[in-house]
N, C-alpha and C positions, 0 to 999 in steps of 0.2 A: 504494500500500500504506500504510495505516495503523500507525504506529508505537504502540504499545502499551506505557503505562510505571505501573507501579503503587507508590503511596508508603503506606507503611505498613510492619506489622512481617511477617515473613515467614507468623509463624500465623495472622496476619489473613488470607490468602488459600487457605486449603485448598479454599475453594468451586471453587476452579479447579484443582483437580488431573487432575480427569480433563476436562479443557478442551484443545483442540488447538492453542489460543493459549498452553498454560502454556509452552512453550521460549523464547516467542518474545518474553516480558514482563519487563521492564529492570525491577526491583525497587530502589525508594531507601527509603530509612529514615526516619523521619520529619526528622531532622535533619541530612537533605541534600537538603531540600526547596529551597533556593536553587540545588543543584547540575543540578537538571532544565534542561536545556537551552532556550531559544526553541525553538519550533516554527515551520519554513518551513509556507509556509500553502500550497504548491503539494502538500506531501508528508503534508500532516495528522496528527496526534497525539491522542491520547488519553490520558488520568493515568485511573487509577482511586484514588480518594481511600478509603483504608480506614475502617473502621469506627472505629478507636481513637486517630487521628493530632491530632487537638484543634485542627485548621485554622479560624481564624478567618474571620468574610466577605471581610474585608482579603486573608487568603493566597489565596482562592480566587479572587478579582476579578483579584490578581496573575497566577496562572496561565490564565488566562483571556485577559488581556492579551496573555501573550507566547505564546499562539497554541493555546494547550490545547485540548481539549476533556474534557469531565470527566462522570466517571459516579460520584457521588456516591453512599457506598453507606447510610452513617448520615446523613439528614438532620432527626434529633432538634437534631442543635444547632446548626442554623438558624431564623430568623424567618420569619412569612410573609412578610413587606416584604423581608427579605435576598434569598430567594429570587429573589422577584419583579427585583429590583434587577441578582443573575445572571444570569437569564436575558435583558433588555433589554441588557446588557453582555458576552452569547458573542452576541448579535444584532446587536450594531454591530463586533464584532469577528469575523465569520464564524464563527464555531466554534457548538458545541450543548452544553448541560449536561445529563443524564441523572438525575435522584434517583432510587433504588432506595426501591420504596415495600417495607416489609417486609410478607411474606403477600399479595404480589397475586396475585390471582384473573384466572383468564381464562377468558372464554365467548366462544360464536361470534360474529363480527362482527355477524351479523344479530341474533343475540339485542341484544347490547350496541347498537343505536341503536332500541329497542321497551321501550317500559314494560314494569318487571317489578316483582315481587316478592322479595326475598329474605329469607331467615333463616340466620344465622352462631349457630351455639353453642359454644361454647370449652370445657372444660371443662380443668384444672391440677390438678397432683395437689398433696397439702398438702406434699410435700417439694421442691416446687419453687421452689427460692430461686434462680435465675440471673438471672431479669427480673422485672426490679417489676413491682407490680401494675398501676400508673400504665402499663410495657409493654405489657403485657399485653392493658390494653383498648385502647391506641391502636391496636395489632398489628391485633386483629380490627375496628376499625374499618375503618382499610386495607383488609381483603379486601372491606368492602361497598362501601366507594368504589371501588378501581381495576374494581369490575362494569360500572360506569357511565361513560360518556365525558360526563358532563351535571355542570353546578354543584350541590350541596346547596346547597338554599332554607334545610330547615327542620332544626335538631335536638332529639330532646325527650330528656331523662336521665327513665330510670324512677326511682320514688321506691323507696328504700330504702335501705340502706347502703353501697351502689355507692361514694359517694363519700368518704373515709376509707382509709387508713393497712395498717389491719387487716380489709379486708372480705373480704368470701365472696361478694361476685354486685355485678356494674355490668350495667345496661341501658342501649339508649340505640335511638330511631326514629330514621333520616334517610331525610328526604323530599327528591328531586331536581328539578330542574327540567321533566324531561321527564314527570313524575308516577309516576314510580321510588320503593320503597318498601322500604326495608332496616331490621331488627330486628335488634339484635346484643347477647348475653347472652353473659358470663363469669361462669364459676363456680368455685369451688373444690370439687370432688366426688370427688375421692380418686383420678383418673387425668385423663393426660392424652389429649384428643381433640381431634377438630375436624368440624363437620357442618354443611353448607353445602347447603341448597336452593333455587333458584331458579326460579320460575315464570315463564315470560316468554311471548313470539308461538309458540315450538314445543312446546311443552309443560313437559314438572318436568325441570330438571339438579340431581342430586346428585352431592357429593362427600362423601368421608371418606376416613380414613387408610385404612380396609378396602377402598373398595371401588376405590383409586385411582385418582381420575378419572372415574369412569364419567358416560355421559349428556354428555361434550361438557365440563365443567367441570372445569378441573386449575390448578394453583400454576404460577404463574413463580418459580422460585428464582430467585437471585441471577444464575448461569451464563446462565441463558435471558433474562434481563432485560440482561446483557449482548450479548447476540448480539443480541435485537431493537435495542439501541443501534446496534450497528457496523450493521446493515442498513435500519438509517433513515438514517444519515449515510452510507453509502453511495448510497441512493435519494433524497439529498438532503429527503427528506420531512419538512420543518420544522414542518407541521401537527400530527404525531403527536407530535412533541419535544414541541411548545404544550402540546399534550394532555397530558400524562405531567408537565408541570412545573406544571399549573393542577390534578391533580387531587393534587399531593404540596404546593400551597399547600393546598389544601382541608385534607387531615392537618394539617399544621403549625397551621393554624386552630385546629382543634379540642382540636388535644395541647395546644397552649401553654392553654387554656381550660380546658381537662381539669386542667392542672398548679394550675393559679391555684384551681379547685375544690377538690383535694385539699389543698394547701397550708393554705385557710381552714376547711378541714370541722372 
């Protein structure tokens, strides 16, 4: 049995309320992050690291060490190299690191290893002030990346005022390795949506809020991106960890590039 301990502050975890695991989750506060016990390695452990606790690579490297295993839910404020550095470090220490990529997307297995097509359009309504705009477009990159289990080759930024402070529309191509092809456009257009097509070997998956899911294509929330964690470490299936920590270097890539854009626009 997996021991399940979550550090952070209690509102950070409402995503697990209706979670069958919520009784069974030892909750520390950010500053009693030294008090998390070692983990015996025969009896496995898990931390879910909240989204607000301001853990530096050094704390997580530490928990890592004494036996953690960690599903990482904000990985905005890590490096791509950090990252990288984690995961080679729960690999010489048995344990796996999880990043919750925000807005992953999921389609059939079979779609996801066949070149496709997609189109992500966001759209925010103008009173929406909770996540930057710089959020905002990382967010819907995310859902074009976790489509694809393949490296992004190429990225192109549409020309226009995408990049800046104060905008109203970012575009952006990314071309994958496998010859995978995603267009992702945020707007500011007076409501908030989201509309996701996908063309792939079986034909069109669409999503939106309306038509929830339909056609094969649906969100992993947070909840669900947990479970697949605990049943890959359970299936010991380190491939798909691989997977999920190369395709949240790929995000980090592009945020950190993203930010350095905005910053000089």
């Amino acid at each position: 049995m997996v021991k399940i301990s979550a550090l952070g502050h209690r509102a950070e975890f409402v995503w697990l309320n209706e979670s069958p695991l919520r009784e069974s989750i030892e909750l520390y506060e950010p500053a009693m992050l030294h008090a998390i016990p070692a983990s015996e390695h025969c009896l496995g452990s898990v931390v879910i690291v909240g989204p607000s606790v301001g853990l530096q690579y050094a704390d997580l490297a530490n928990l890592i060490r004494q036996g953690h295993s960690l599903f990482i839910y904000d990985i905005l404020s890590l490096t791509e190299e950090e990252l990288g550095k984690l995961f080679r470090l729960a690999d010489e220490a048995g344990v796996f690191i999880f990043p919750r990529l925000p807005h992953r997307m999921w389609v059939s297995s079979e779609e996801r290893t066949m070149p496709l097509v997609a189109t992500i359009e966001v759209g925010i309504a103008e009173s929406n002030s909770s996540v930057s705009w710089l959020n905002h477009c990382i967010n819907a990159i995310a859902m074009a990346v976790s489509l694809v289990p393949f490296a992004v080759k190429r990225t192109r930024f549409v020309n226009g005022d995408g990049i800046g402070h104060h905008s109203h529309f970012f575009g952006c191509q990314l071309e994958f390795e496998n010859s995978s092809l995603a267009s992702v456009s945020v707007s500011i257009n007076g409501e908030d949506q989201e509309h996701i097509r996908v063309v792939g070997h079986g034909g069109v998956c669409q999503y939106s809020r309306e038509t929830s899911g339909s056609g094969g294509l649906y969100p992993l929330l947070a909840q669900a991106q947990l479970a697949q964690f605990l049943e890959a470490i359970g299936r010991g299936d380190a491939a798909l960890l691989a997977q999920e920590v190369q395709q949240s270097q790929q995000i980090l890539h592009i945020y950190h590039d993203l930010k350095a854009r905005f910053v000089h626009a």
